[in-house]
Structure formats: structure tokens, C-alpha cells
VMD Tcl script that draws the C-alpha trace (Angstrom):
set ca {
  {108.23 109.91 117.46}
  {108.10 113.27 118.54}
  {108.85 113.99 122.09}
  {106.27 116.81 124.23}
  {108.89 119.35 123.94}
  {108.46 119.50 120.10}
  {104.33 118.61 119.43}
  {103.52 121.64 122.02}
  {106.00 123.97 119.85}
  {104.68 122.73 116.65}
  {101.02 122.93 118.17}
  {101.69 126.69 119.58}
  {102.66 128.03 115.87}
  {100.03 126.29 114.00}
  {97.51 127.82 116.83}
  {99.30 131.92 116.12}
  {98.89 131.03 112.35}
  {95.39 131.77 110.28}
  {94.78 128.40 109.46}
  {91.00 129.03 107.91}
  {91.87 128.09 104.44}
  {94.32 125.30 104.74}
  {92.42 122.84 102.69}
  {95.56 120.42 102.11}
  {98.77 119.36 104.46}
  {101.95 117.05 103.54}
  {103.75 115.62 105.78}
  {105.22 112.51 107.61}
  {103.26 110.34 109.02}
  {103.97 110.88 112.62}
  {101.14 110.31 115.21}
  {101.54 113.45 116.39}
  {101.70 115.80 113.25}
  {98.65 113.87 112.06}
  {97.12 114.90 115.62}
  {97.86 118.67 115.13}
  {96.83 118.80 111.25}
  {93.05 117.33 112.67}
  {92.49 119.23 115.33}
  {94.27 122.33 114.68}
  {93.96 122.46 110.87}
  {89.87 121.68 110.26}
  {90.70 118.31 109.35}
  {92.31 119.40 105.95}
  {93.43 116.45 103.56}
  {96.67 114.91 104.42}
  {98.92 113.50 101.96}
  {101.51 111.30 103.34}
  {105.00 112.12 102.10}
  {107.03 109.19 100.44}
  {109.83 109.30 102.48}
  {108.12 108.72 105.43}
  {106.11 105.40 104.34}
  {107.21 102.63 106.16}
}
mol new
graphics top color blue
foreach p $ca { graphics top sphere $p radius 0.5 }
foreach p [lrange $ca 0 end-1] q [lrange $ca 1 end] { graphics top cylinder $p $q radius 0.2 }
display resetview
């Protein structure tokens, strides 16, 4: 799990970046990288990377 320090760093780039044609996002499947991707993305599609399946 992420701790605040990191999600509001990772949430304060994806908010400077143009994000208006992210259509897909891989990643982990952390609760909060899922969280950003949502809400700061436009709910793109998420595929889950292998490494991270549990």
C-alpha cells in the first residue's frame, strides 16, 4: 500500500499532465493507483499487470 506522501505526488503529476486521450492504463493493482486512474484518468480501461496479481 501506498502511503499519503506518495498517492498525493502521483495524483499532482497525473493532474499537470493532458490526460484527455488516455483511453488505456497498466498497472498494479494498488487501491490507490486504481483510485487515481478513475478519477483522474476518465475512467480509462485498466489492465492489471501480472506481477502484481495476488
Amino acid at each position: 500500500m501506498l502511503d499519503r506522501k506518495w498517492i498525493g505526488t502521483i495524483n499532482d503529476y497525473v493532474q499537470s499532465c493532458d490526460t484527455s486521450l488516455v483511453q488505456i492504463v497498466v498497472m498494479g493493482l494498488s487501491k490507490s493507483l486504481n483510485h487515481t486512474a478513475l478519477n483522474d484518468l476518465g475512467h480509462p480501461l485498466i489492465i492489471a499487470r501480472r506481477f502484481h496479481l495476488i
